[in-house]
N, C-alpha and C positions, 0 to 999 in steps of 0.2 A: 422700731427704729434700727438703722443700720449700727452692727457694733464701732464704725468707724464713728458716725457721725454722735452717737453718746459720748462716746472718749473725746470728742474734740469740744462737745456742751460741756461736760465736766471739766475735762481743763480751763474752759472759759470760764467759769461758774469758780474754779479752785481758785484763779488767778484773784478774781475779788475778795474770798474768801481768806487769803493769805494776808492780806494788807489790814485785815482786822486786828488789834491787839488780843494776843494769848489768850486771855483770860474767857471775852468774847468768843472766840474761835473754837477754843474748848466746847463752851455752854452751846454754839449752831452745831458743831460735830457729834453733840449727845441729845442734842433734840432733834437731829436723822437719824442715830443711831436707836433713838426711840420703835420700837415695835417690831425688830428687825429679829433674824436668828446668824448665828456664828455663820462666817461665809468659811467654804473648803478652801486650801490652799490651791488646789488647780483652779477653781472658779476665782480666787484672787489674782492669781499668778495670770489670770488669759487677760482682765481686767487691767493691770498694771502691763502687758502688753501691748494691750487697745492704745494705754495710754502714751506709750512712751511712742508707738507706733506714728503718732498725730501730733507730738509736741518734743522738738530740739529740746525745751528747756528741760523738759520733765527727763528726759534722757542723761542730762548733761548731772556732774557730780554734785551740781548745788541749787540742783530742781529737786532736792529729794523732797521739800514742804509740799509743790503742788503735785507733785508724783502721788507722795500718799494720800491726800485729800481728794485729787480725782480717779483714785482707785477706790476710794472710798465709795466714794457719790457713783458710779460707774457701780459697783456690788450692792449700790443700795436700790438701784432702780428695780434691781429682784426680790428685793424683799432682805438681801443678805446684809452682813459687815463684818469686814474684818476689824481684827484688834487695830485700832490707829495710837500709834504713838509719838511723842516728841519726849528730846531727854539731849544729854550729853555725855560726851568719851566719860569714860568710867575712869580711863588712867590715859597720861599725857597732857598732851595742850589739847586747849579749848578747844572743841569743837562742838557745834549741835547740829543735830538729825532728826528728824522726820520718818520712819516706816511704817509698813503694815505688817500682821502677820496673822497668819492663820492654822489652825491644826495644832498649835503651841510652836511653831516655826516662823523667823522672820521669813519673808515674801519677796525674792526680788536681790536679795543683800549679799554681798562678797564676803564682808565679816562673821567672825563667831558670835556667835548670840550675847555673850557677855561685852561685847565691845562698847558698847551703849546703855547709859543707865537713864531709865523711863523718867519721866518726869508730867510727861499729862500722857492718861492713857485714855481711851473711849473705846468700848469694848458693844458688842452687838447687845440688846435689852430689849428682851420677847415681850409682846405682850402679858397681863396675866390673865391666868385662864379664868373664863368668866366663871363665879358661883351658881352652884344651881340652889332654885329654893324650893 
């Protein structure tokens, strides 16, 4: 599949997936994050390209929920994932966010890493290695 036309299924696919309540959203983001291994932060960073590449919203400052959800889904069709997180400003006014990151680095983000404090994280989870008997 063209990298174009993935980024624009997963934006499709994020948009419904964002209108699910939290708690929901969480539990689908860790049942694809199922069987997957950590995504590199260039293999993140080209994905959240794809994406922003195919969707104004995902671009714009307050598309960051389907931004990281279809970069998500976008690193997942390889088998990858990045850390997905949702949280809010650490200090100031309210705000909440949405990111990915990868390598132990946000992905994508203008801020310092501390600007944002995690509050649902989904992180990539390998399969286990089969036993042998």
């Amino acid at each position: 599949m063209r990298r174009d036309a993935l980024a624009l299924l997963a934006v499709t696919l994020a948009r419904v997936l964002i209108r699910l309540p939290p708690g929901r959203l969480r539990r689908v983001m860790e049942l694809l994050a199922a069987g997957t291994r950590p995504a590199g932060y260039r293999q993140t960073l080209a994905a959240m390209e794809a994406v922003t590449a195919v969707s104004r919203t995902c671009r714009g400052q307050s598309g960051c929920l389907p931004r990281a959800v279809a970069t998500a889904l976008v690193c997942r069709v390889s088998g990858r994932w990045p850390t997905w997180r949702t949280g809010v400003r650490a200090v100031g006014s309210f705000a909440a966010h949405a990111w990915v990151e990868a390598d132990g680095l946000m992905v994508g983000e203008s801020v310092p890493p501390d600007t944002y404090r995690p509050m649902i994280t989904v992180r990539s989870r390998p399969r286990p290695a089969a036993r042998v008997r």
